[in-house]
N, C-alpha and C positions, 0 to 999 in steps of 0.2 A: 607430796606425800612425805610424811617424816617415816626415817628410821632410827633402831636404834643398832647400837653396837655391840655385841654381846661377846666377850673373849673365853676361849674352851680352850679344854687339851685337844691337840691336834685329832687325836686319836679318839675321840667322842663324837665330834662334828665336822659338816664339812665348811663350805667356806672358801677362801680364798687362798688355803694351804696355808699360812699364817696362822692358823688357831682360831679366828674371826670366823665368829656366824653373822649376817643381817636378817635381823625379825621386824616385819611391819609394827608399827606403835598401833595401828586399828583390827592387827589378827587376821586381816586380808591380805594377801599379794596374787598378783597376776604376773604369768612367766607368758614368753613367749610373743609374734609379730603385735596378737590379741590382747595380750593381757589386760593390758589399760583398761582396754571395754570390758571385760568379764571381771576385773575388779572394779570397776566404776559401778557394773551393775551389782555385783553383788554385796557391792555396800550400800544400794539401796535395797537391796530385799532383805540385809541380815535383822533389820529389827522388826519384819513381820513378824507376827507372832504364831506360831506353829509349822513354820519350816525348819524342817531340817536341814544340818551342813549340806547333806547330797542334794537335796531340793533345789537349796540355793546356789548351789555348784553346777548343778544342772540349770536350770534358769539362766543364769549368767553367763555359762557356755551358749544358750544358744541365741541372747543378746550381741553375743561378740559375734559370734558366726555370720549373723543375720546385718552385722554393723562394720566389719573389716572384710577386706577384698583377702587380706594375705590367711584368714582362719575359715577352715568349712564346718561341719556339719560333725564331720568324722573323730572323736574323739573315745577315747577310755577313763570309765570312772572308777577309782578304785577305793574303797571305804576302810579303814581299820575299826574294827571290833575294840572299843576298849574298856568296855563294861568288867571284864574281869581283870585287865590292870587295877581301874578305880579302886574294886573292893578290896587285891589285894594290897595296896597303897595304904586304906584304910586301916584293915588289917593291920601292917607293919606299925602304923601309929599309934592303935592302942595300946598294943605289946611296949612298947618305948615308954 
């Protein structure tokens, strides 16, 4: 997997306490005993077409569940809303 390196103010990101975020180069990571398998998986479902991030989040959760002894079943999904970041993002860029 490559990554890249990405350097911030301490105080924006977290990281390594050094200022240093790491962002996967494919938009995918997997944390945790499982990850591997629920990012392996879910970089094969990300280019279907009409799934959603949670779909594919889900899916892939339970690829790894079903594929490592150390991940079960039992898991929390949590979604952000960012339909109205977007527009206000938008917004700010006209005005400019």
């Amino acid at each position: 997997m490559q990554w890249r390196q990405r350097t911030t103010d301490q105080r924006r990101g977290g990281g390594s306490g050094n200022g240093d975020i790491l962002e996967p180069m494919n938009g995918v990571c997997g944390i945790g005993s499982g990850g591997i398998y629920a990012q392996c998986a879910a970089l094969a479902l990300i280019d279907i077409p009409g799934l959603k991030a949670e779909d594919i989040a889900r899916r892939a959760m339970k690829i790894a569940s079903d594929t490592c002894i150390y991940t079960n079943h039992n898991y929390v999904c949590m979604t952000l809303d960012c339909k109205d970041a977007d527009a206000k993002a938008v917004k700010k860029e006209e005005k400019s």
